[in-house]
C-alpha positions in Angstrom: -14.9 -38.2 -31.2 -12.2 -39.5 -28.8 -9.7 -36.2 -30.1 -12.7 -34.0 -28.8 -12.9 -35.4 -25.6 -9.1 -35.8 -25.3 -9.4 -31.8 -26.1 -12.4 -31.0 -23.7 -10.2 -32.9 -20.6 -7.1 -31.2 -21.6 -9.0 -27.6 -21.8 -10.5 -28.4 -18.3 -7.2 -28.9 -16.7 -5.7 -26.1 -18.1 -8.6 -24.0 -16.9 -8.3 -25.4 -13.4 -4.3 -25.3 -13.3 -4.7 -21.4 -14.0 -7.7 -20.5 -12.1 -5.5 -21.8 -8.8 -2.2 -19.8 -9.8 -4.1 -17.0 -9.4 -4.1 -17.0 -5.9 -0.7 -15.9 -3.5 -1.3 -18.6 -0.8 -1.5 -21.6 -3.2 2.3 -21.0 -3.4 2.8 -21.1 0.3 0.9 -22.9 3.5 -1.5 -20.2 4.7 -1.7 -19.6 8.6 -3.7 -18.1 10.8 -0.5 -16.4 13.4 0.8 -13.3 12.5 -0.7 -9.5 12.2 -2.1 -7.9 8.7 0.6 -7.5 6.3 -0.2 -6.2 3.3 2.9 -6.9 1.5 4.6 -4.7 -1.1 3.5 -4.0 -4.5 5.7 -3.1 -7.7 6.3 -4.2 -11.1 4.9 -7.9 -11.2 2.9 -7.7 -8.0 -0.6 -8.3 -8.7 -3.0 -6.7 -6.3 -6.0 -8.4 -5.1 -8.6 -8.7 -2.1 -7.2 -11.1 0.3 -8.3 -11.9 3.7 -6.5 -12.6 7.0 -6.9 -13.8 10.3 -7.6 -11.0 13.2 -6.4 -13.2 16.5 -7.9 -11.0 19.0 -11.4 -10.3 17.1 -11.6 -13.6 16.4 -12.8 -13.4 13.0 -11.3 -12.8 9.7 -10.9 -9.8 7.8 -10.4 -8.7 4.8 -7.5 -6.6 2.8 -5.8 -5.4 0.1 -2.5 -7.3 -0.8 -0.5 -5.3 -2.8 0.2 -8.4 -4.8 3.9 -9.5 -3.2 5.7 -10.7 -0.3 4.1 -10.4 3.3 3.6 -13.2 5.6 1.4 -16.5 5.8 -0.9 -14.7 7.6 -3.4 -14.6 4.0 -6.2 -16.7 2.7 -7.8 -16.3 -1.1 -11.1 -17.2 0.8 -13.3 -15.9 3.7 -14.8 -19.3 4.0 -11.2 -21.4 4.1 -9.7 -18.8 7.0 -13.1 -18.9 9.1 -13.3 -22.8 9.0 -9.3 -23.2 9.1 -8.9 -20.6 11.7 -12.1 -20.2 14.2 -11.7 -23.1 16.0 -8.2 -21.8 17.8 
């Protein structure tokens, strides 16, 4: 019984280790300065729906990253750029 639970944590913390390597701006502090940049994409870029900060609408917006480079200007989430972002 304690191997299976040993397993079931270690299974869990893979699946969360992964889950947050998916996302660009987990590598790097996200920001909310800077235009839209949708980076570049090639062989290893994964492209993905991303979502930046618009400083003169005041809101943020959403894009397609072409999966590399670009700048700190790019959240995984619409709800983490709004709260870390609207209050400027």
């Amino acid at each position: 019984m304690k191997l299976l639970n040993i397993f079931t944590l270690l299974l869990a913390a893979l699946v969360s280790y992964t889950s947050a390597q998916r996302c660009i701006a987990t590598l790097r502090p996200p920001s909310c300065i800077g235009p839209r940049n949708v980076g570049r994409g090639g062989r290893g870029c994964n492209p993905r729906l991303m979502w930046y900060y618009d400083g003169r609408a005041r809101q943020c917006r959403q894009m397609r990253y072409l999966g590399c480079g670009g700048n700190t200007n790019l959240w995984c989430q619409r709800a983490t750029c709004e709260r870390r972002c609207r209050r400027r």
